[in-house]
C-alpha positions as CSV (number, residue, x, y, z in Angstrom):
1,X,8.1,-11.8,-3.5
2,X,5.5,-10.9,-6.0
3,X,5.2,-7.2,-6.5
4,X,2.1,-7.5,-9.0
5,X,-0.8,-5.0,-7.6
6,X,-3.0,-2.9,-8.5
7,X,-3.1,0.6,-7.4
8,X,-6.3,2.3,-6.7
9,X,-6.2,6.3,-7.6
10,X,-9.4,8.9,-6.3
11,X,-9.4,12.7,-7.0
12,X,-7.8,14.6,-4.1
13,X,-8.4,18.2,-3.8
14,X,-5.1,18.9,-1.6
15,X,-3.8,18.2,-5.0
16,X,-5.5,20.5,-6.9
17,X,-8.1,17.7,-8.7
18,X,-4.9,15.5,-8.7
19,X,-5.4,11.9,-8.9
20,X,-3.9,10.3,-5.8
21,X,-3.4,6.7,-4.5
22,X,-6.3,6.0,-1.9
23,X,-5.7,5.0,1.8
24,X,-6.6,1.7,1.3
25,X,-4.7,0.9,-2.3
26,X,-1.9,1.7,0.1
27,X,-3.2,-0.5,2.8
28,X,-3.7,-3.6,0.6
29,X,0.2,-3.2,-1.0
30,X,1.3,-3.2,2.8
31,X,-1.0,-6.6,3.3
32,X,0.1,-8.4,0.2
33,X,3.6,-7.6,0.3
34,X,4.1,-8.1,4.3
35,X,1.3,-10.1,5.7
36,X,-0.4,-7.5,7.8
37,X,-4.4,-7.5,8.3
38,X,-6.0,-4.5,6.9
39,X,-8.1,-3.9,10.3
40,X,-4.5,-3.8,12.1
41,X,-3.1,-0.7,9.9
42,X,-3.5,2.4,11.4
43,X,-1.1,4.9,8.4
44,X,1.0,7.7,9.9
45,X,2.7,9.8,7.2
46,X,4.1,8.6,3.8
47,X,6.0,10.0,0.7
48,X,4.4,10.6,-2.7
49,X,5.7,10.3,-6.2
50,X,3.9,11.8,-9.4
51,X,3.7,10.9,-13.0
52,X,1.6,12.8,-15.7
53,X,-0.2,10.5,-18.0
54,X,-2.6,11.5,-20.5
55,X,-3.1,15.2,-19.6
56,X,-4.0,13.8,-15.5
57,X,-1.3,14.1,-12.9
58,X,-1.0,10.9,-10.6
59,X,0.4,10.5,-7.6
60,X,1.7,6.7,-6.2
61,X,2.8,7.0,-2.3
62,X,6.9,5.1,-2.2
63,X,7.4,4.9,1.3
64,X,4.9,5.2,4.3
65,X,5.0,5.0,7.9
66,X,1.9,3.0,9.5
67,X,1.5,1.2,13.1
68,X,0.0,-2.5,12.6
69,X,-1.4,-3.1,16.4
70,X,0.5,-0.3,17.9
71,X,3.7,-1.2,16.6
72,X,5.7,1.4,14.4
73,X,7.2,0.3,11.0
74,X,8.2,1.6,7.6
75,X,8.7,0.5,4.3
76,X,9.6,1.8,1.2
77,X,7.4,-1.6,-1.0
78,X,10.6,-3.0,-0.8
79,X,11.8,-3.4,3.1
80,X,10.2,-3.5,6.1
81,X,12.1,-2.0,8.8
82,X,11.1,-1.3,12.8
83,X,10.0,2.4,13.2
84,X,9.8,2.4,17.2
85,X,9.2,6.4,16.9
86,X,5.8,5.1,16.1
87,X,5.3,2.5,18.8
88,X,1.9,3.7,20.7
89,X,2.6,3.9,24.4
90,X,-0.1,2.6,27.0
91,X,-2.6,5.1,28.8
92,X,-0.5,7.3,31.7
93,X,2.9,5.7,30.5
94,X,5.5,7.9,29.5
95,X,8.5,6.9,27.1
């Protein structure tokens, strides 16, 4: 598996100014590494990791949750794993 990718970074003011990976950098690791389609990826919650480099404090998410077509998974850019606490139930069904 090649893990060669760029990583896409915007100023997030949650983070004081921080720099922090954008929604879709983290979308397009999930497609290259996995196969998913972009349009399917709906992200749910995800762990970040930080590094200061040149004065500016960066952050790189290392695991997320996501649904790709209603299904739940997680992955930590390594392993891809079922998260079926995710799965989106139909209208007026009840788990």
């Amino acid at each position: 598996m090649n893990k060669d990718y760029s990583v896409t970074f915007e100023p997030n003011e949650g983070l004081d100014g921080d720099m922090c990976e954008t929604e879709e950098s983290v979308k397009g690791r999930i497609c290259r590494l996995f196969g998913f389609e972009s349009r399917c990826l709906s992200m749910q919650e995800g762990d970040l990791n930080n590094a200061e480099i040149a004065g500016t404090r960066y952050y790189v998410y290392t695991s997320v949750r996501f649904t790709a077509n209603g299904i739940g998974w997680s992955t930590d850019f390594e392993n891809l794993v079922r998260d079926e606490a995710l799965d989106e139930q139909p209208a007026g069904s009840e788990r």
